[in-house]
N, CA, C and O atoms as a DFTB+ gen file, in Angstrom:
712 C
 N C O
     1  1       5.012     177.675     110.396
     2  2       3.936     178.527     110.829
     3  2       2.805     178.570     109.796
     4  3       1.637     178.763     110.133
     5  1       3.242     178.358     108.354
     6  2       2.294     178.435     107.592
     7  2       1.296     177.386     107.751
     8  3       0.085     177.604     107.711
     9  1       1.910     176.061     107.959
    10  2       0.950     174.793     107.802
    11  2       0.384     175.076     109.337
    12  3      -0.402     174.177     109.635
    13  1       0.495     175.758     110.084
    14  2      -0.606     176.276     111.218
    15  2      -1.840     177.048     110.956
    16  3      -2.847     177.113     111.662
    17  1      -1.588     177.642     109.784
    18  2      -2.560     178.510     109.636
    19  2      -3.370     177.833     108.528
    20  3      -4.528     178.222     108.372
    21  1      -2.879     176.840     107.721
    22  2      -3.332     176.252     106.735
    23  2      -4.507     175.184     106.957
    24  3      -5.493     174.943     106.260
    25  1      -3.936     174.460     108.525
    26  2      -4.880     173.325     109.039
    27  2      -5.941     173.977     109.552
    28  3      -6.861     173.172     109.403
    29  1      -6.497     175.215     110.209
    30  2      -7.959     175.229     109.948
    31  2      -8.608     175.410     108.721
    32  3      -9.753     175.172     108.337
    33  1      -7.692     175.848     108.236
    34  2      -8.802     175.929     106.557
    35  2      -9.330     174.862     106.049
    36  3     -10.463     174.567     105.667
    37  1      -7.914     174.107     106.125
    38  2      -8.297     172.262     105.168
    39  2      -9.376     171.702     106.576
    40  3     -10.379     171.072     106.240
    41  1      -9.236     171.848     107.497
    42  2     -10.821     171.564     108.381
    43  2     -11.823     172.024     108.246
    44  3     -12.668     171.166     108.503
    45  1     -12.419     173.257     107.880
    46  2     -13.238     174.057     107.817
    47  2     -13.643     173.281     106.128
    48  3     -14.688     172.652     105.964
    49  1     -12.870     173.432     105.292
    50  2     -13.289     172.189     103.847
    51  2     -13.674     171.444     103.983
    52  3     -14.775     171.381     103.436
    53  1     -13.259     170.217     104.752
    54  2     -13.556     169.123     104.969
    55  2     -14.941     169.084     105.576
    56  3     -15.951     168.501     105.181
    57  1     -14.755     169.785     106.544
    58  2     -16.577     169.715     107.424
    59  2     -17.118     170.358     106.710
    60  3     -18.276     170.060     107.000
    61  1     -17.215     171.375     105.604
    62  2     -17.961     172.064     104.695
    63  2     -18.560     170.877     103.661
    64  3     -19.776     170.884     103.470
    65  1     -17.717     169.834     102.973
    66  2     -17.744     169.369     101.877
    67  2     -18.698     167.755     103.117
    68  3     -19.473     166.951     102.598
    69  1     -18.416     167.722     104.288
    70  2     -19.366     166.523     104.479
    71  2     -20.739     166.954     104.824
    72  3     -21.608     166.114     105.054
    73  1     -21.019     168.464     104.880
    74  2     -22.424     168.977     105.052
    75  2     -23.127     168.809     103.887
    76  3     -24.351     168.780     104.013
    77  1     -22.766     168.715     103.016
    78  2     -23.328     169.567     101.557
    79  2     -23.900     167.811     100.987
    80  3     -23.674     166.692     101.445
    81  1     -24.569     168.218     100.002
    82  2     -25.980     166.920      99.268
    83  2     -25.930     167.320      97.682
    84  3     -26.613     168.162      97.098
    85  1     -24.892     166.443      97.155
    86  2     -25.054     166.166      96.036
    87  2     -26.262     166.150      95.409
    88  3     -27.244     165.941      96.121
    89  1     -26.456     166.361      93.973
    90  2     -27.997     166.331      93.617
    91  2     -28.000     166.035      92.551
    92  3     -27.488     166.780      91.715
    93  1     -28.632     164.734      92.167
    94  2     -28.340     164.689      89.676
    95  2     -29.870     164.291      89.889
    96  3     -30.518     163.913      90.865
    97  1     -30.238     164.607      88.190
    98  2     -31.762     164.229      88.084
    99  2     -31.842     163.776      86.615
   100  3     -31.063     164.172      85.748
   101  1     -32.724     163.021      86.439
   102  2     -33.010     162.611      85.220
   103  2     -34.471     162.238      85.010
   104  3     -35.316     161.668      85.701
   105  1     -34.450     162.745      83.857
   106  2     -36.296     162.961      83.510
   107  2     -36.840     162.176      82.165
   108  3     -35.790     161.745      81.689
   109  1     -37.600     161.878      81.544
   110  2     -38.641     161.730      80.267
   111  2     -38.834     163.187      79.799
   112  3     -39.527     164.101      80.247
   113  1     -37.728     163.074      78.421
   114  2     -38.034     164.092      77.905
   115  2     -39.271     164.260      77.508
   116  3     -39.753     165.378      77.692
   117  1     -39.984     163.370      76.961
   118  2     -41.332     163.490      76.388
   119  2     -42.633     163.924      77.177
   120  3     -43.687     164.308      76.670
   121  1     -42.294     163.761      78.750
   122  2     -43.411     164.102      79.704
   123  2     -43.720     165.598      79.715
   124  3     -42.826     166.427      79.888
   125  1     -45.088     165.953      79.514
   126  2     -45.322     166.883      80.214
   127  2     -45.985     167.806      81.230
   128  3     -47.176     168.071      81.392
   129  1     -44.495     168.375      82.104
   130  2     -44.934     168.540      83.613
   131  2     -45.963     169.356      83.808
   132  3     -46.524     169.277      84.901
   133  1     -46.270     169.959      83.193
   134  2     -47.763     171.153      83.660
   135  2     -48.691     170.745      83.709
   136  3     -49.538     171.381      84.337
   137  1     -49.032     169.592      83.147
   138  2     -50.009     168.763      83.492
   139  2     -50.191     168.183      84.778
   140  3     -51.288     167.758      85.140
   141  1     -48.942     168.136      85.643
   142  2     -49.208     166.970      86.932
   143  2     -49.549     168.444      88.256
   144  3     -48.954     169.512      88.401
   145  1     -50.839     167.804      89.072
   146  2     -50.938     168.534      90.032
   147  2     -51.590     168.264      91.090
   148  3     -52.111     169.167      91.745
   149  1     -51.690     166.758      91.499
   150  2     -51.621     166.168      92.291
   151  2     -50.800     164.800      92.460
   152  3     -50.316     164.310      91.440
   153  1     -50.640     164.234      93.548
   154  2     -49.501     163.252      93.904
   155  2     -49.821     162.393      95.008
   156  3     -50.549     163.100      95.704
   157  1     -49.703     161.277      95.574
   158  2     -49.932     160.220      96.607
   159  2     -48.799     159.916      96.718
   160  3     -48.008     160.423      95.923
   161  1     -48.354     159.082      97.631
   162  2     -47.157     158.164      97.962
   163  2     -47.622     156.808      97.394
   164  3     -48.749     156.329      97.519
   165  1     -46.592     156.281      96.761
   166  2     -47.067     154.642      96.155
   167  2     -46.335     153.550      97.099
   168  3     -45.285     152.915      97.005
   169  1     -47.740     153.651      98.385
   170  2     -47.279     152.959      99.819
   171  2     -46.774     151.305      99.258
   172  3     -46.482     150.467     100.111
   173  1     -46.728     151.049      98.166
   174  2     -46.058     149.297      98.109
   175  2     -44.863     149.341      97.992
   176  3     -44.128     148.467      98.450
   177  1     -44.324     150.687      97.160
   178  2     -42.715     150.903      96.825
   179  2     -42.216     151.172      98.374
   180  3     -41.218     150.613      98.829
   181  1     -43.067     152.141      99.172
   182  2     -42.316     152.468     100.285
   183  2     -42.193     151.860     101.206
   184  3     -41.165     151.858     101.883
   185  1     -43.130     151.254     101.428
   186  2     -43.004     149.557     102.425
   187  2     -41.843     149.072     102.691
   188  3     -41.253     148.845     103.748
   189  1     -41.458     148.876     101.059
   190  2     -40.317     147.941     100.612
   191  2     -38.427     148.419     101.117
   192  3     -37.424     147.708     101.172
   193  1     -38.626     149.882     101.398
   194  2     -37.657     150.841     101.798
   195  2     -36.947     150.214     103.166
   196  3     -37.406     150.205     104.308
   197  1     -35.910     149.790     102.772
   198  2     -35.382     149.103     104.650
   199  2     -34.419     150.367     105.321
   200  3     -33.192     150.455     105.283
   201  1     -35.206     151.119     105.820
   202  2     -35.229     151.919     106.847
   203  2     -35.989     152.454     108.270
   204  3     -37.195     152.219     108.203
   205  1     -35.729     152.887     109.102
   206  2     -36.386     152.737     110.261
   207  2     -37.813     153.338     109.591
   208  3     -37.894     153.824     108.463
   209  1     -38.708     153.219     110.373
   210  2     -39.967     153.817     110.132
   211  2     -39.971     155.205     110.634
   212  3     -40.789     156.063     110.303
   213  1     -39.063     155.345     111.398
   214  2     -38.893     156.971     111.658
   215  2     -38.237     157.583     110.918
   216  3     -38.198     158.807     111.040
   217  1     -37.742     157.142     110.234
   218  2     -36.448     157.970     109.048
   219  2     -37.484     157.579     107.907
   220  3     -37.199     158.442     107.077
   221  1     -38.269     157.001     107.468
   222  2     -40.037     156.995     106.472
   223  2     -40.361     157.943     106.870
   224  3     -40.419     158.857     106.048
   225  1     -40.723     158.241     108.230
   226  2     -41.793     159.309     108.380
   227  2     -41.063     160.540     107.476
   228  3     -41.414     160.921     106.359
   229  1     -39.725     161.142     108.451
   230  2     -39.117     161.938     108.381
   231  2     -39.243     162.456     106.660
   232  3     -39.507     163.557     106.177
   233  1     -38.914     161.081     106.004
   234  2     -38.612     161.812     104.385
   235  2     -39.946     162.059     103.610
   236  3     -40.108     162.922     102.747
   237  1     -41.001     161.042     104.117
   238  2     -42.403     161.244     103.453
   239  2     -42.664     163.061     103.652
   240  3     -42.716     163.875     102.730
   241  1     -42.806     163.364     105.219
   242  2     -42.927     164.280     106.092
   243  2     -42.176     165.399     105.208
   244  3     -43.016     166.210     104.818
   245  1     -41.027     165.682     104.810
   246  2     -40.330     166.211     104.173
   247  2     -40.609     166.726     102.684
   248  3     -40.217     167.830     102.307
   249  1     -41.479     165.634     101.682
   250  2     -41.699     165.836     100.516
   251  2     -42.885     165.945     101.223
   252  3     -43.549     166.490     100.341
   253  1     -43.410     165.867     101.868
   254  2     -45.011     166.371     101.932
   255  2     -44.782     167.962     101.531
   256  3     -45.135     168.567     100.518
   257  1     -44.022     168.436     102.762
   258  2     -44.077     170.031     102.362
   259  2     -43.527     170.483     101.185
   260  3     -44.185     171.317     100.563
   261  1     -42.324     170.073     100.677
   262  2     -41.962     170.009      99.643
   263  2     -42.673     169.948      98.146
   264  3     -42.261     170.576      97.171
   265  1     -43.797     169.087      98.160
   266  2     -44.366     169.211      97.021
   267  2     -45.722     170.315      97.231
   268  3     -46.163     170.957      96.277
   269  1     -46.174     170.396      98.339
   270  2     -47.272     171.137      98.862
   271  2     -46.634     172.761      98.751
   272  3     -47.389     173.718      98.579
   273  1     -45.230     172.901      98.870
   274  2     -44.268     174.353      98.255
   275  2     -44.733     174.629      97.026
   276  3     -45.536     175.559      96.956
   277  1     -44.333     173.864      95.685
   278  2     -44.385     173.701      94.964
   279  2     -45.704     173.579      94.005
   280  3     -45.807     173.405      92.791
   281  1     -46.803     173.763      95.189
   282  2     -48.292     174.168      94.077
   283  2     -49.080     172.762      94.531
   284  3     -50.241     172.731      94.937
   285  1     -48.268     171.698      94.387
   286  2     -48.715     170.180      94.643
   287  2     -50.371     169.939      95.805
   288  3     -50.521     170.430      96.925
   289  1     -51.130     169.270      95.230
   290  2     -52.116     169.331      96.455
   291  2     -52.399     167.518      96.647
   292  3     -52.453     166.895      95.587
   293  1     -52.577     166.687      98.001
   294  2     -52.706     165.281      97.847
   295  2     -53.798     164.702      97.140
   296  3     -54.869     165.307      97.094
   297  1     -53.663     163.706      96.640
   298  2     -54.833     163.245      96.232
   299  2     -55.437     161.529      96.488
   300  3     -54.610     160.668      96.189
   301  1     -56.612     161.094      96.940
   302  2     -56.898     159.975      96.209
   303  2     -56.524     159.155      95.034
   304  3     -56.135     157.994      94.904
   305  1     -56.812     160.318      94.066
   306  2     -56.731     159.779      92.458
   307  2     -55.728     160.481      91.432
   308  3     -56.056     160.909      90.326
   309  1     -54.165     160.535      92.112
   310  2     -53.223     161.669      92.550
   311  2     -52.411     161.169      90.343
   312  3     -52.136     160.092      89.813
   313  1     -52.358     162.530      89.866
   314  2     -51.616     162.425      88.610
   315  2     -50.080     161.891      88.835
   316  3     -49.539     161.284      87.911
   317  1     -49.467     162.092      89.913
   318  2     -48.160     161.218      90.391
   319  2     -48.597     160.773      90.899
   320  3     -49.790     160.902      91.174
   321  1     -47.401     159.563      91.517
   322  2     -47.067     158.652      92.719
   323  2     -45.851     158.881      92.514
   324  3     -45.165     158.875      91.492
   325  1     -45.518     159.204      94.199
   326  2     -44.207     159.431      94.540
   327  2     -43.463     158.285      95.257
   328  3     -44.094     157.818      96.205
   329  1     -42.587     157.883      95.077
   330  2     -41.822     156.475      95.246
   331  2     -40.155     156.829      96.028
   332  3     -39.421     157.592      95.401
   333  1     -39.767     156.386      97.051
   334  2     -38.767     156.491      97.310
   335  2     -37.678     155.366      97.582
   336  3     -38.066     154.445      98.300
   337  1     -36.611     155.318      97.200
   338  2     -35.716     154.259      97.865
   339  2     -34.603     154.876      98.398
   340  3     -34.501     156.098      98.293
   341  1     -33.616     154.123      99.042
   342  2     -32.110     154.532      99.791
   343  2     -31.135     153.431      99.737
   344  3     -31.282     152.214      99.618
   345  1     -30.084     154.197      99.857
   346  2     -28.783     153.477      99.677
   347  2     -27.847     154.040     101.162
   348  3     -28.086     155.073     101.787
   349  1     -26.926     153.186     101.422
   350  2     -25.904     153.912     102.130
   351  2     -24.506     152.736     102.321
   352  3     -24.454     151.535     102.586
   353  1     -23.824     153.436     102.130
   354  2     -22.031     153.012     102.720
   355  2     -21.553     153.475     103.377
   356  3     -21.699     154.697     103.394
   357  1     -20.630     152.830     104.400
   358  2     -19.351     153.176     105.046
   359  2     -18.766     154.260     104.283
   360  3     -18.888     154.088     103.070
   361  1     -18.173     155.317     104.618
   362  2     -16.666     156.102     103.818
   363  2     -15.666     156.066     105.061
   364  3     -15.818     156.234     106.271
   365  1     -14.670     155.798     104.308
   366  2     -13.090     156.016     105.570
   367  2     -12.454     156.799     104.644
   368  3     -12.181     156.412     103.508
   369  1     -12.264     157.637     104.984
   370  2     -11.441     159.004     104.926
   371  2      -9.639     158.807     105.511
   372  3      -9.490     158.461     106.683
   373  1      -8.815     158.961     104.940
   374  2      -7.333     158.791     105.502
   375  2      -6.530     160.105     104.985
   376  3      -6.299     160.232     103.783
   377  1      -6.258     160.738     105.599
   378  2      -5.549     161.906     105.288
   379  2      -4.118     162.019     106.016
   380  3      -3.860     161.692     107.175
   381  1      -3.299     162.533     105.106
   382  2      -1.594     162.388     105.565
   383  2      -1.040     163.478     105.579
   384  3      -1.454     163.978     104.534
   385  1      -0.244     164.358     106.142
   386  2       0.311     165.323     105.864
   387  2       1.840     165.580     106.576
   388  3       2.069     164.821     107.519
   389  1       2.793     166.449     106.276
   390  2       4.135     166.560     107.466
   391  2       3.233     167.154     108.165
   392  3       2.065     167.455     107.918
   393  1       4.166     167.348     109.435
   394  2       3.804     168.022     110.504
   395  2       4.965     169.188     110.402
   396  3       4.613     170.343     110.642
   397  1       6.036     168.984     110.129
   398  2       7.391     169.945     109.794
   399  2       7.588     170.385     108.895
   400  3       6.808     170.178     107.965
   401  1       8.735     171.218     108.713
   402  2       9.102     171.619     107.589
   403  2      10.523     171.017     107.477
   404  3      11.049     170.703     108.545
   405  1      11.335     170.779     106.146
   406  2      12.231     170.563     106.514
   407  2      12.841     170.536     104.449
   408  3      12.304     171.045     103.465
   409  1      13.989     169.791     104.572
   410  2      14.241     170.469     102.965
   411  2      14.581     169.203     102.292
   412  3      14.524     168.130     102.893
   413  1      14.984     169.318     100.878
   414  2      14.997     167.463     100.121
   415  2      15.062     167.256      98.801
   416  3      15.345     168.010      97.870
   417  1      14.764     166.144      98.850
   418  2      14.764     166.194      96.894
   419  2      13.111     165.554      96.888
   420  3      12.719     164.874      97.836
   421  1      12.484     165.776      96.049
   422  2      11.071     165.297      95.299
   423  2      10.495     164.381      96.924
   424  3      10.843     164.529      98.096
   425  1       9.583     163.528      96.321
   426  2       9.262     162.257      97.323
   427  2       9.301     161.719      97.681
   428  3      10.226     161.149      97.102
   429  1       8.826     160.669      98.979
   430  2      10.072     159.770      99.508
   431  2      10.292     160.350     101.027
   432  3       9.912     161.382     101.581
   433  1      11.175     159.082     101.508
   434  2      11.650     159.760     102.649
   435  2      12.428     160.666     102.356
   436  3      12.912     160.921     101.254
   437  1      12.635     161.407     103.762
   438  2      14.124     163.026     103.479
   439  2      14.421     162.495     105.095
   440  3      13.551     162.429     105.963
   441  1      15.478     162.233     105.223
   442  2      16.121     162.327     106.044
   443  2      16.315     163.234     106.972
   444  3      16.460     162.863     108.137
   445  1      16.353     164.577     106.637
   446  2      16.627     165.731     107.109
   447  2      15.282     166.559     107.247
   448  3      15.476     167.736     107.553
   449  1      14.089     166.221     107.099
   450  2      12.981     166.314     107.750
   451  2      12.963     165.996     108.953
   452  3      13.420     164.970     109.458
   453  1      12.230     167.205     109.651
   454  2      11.789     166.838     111.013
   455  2       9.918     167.050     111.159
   456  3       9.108     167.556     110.383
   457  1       9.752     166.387     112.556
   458  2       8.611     166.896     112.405
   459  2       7.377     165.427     112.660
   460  3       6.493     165.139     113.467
   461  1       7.950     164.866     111.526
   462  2       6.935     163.565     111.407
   463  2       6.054     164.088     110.460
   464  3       6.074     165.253     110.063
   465  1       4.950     162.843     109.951
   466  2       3.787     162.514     109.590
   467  2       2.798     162.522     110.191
   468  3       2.741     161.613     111.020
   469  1       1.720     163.338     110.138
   470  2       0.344     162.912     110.803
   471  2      -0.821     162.218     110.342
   472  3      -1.453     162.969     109.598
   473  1      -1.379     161.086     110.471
   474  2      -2.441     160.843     109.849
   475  2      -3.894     160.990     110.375
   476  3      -4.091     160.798     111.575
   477  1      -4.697     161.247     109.735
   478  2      -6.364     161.032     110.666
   479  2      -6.686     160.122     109.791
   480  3      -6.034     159.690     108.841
   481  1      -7.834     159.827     110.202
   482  2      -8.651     158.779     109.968
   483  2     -10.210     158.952     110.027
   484  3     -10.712     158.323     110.959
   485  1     -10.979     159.567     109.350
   486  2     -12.678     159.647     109.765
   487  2     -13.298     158.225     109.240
   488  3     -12.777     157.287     108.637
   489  1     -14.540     158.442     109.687
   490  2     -15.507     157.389     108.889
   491  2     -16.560     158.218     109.648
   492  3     -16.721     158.926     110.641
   493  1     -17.276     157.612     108.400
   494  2     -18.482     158.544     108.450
   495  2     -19.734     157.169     107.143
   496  3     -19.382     156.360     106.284
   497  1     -20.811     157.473     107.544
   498  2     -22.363     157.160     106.870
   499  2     -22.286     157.972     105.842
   500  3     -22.300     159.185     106.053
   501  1     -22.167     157.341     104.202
   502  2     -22.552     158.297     102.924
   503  2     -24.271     157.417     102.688
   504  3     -24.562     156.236     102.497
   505  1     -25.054     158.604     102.812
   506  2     -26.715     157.838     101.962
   507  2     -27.205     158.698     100.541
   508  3     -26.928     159.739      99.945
   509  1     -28.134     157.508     100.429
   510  2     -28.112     157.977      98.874
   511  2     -29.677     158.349      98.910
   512  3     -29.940     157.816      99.987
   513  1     -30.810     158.858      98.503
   514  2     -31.945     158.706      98.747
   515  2     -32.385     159.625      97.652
   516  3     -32.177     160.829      97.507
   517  1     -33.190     158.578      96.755
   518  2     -33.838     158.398      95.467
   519  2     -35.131     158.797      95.567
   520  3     -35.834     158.135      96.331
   521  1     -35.666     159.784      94.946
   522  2     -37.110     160.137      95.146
   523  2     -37.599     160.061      93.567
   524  3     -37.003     160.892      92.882
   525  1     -38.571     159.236      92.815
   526  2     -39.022     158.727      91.769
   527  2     -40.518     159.737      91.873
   528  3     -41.099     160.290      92.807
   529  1     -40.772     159.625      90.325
   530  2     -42.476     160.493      90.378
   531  2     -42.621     159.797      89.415
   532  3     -41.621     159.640      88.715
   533  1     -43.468     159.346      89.143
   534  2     -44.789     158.246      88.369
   535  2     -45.752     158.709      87.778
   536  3     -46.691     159.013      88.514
   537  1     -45.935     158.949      86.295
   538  2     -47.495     158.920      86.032
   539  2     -48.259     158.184      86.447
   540  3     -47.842     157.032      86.330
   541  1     -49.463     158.262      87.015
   542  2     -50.302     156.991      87.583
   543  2     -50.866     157.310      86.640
   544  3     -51.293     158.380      87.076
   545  1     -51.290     157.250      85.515
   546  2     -52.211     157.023      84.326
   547  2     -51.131     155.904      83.622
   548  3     -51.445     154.713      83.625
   549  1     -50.252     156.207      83.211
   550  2     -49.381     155.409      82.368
   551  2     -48.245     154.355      83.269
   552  3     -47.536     153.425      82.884
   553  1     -48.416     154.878      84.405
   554  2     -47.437     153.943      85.489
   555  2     -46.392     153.725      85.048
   556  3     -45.802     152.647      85.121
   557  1     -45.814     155.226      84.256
   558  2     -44.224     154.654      84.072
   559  2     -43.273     155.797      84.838
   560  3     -44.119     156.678      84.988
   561  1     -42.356     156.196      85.268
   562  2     -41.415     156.818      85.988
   563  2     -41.315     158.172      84.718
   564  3     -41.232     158.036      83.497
   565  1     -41.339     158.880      85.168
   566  2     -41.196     160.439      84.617
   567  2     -40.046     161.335      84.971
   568  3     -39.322     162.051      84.279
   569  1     -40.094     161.087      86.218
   570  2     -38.691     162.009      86.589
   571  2     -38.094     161.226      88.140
   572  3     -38.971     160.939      88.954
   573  1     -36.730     160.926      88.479
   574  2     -35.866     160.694      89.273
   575  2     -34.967     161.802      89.688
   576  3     -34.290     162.426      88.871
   577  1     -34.966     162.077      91.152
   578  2     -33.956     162.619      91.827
   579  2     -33.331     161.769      92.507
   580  3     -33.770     160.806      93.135
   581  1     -31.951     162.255      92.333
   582  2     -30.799     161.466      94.046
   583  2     -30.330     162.508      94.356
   584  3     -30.204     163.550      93.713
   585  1     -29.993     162.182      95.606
   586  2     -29.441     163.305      96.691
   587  2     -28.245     162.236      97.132
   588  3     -28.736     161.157      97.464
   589  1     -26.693     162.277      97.222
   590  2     -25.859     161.638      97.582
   591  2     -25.522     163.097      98.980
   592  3     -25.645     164.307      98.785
   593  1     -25.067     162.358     100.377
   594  2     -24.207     162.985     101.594
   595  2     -24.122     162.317     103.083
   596  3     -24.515     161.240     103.533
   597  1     -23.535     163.272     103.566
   598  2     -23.310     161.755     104.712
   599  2     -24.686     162.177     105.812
   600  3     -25.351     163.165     106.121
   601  1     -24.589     160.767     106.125
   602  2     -25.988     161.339     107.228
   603  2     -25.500     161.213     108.625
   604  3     -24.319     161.061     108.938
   605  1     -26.377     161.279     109.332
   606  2     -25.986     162.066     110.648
   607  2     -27.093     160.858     111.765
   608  3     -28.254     160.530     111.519
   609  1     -26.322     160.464     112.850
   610  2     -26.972     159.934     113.893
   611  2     -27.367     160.429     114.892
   612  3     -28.006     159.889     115.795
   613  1     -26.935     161.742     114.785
   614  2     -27.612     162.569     115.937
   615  2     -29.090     162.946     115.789
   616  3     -29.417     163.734     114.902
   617  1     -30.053     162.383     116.671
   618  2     -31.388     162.483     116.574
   619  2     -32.021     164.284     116.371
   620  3     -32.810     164.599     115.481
   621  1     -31.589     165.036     117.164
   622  2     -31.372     166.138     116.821
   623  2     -31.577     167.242     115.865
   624  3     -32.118     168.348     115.875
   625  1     -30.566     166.088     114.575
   626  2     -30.036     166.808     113.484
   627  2     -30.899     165.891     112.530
   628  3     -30.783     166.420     111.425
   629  1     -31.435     165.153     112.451
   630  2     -31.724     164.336     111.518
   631  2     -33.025     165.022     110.656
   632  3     -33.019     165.221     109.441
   633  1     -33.779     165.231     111.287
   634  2     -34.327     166.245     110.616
   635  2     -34.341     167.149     109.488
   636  3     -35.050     167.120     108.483
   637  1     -33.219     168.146     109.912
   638  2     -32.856     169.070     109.177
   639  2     -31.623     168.575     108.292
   640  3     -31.209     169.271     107.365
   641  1     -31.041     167.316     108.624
   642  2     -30.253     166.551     107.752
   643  2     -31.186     166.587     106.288
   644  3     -31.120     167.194     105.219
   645  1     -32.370     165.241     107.110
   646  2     -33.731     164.742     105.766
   647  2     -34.619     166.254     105.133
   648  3     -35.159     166.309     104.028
   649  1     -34.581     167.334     106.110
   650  2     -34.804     168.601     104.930
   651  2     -34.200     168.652     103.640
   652  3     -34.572     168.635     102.467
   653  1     -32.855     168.738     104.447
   654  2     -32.221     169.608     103.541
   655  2     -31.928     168.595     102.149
   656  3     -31.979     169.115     101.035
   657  1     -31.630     167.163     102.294
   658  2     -31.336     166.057     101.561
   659  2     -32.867     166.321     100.452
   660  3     -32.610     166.333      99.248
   661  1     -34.043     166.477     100.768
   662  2     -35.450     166.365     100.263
   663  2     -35.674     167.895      99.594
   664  3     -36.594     168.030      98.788
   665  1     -34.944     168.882      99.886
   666  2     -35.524     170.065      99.453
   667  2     -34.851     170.551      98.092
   668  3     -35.349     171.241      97.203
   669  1     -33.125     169.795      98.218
   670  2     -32.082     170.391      97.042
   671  2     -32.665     169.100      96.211
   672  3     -32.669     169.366      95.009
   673  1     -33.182     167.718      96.503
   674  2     -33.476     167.456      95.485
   675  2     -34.615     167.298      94.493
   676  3     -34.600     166.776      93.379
   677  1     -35.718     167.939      95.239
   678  2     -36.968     168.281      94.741
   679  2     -36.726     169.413      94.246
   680  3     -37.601     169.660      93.416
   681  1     -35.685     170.567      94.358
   682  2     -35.427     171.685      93.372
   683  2     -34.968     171.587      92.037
   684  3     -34.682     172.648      91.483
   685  1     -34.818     170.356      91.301
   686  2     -34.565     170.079      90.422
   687  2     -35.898     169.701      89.480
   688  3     -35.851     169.666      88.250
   689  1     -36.868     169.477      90.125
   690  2     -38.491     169.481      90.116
   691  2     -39.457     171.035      89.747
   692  3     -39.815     171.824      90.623
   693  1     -39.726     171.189      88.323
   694  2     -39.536     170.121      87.123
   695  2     -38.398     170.850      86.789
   696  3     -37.932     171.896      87.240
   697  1     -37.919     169.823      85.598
   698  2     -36.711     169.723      85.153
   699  2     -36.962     170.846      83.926
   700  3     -38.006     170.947      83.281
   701  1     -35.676     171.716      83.749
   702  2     -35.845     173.064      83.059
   703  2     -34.782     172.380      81.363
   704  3     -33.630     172.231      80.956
   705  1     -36.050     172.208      81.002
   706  2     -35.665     171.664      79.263
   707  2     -35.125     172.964      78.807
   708  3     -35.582     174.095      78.973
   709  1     -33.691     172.430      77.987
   710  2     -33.181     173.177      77.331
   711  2     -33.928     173.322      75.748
   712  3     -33.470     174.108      74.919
């Protein structure tokens, strides 16, 4: 009865932990951010991005508001350029558990188990999506975000997928020097 009450929880984890968007950042210590207060997209890097042009829009679309939150105004002759790339893999997920209870020594088969083994099996889309900021005076990279989680094919959701992927990792923007 217990492992009845146990399997919605370990479900409710599982779909918790494939919602959620990893986030690491790494910066130029030497830059400094109070200076930058305008930004462009550096349309040659994004070109280069092999993703649909609707999933471009979506993330440009995304840091638009995102940096425009953040004080940011566009520019012509913009103190960033914002640069994006993406990654993504397959994940297969295999999970095992009894289904019974039953009694034994350590691991291994038990004989005297009933019940069986259950296995699932998911797969799921993990993407990775890299958002770079550029001095355009010095044209060198200043600060990098990634956002690692799984993405979603439901047209729907994709959206608020590419929000949420664009918003936790532009919150790391600027980076709070110790």
């Amino acid at each position: 009865m217990k492992t009845l009450k146990f399997l919605p929880l370990l479900l409710l984890f599982t779909l918790a932990s494939c919602s959620s968007v990893r986030v690491y950042s790494d910066y130029d210590k030497n830059a400094d951010f109070n200076q930058y207060k305008t930004y462009a997209f550096q349309k040659s890097g994004i070109d280069k991005v092999e993703i649909s042009d609707l999933d471009k829009k979506r993330i440009l679309r995304a840091i638009d508001e995102q940096m425009t939150a953040k004080g940011f105004t566009k520019s012509e002759s913009p103190d960033l350029l914002v640069n994006i790339f993406t990654k993504e893999r397959e994940q297969v997920d295999v999970n095992q558990f009894n289904a019974g209870w039953g009694w034994g020594w350590g691991w291994g088969w038990n004989p005297w188990m009933w019940g069986g083994t259950n296995t699932s099996v998911s797969r799921h889309t993990e993407g990775t999506l890299f958002i770079d900021l550029i001095d355009n005076k010095k044209k060198e990279l200043i600060w990098q975000g990634e956002g690692v989680g799984v993405l979603t094919k439901n047209v729907d959701k994709k959206d608020e997928r590419v929000n949420e992927f664009v918003a936790k990792i532009l919150a790391q923007y600027p980076p709070k020097k110790k």
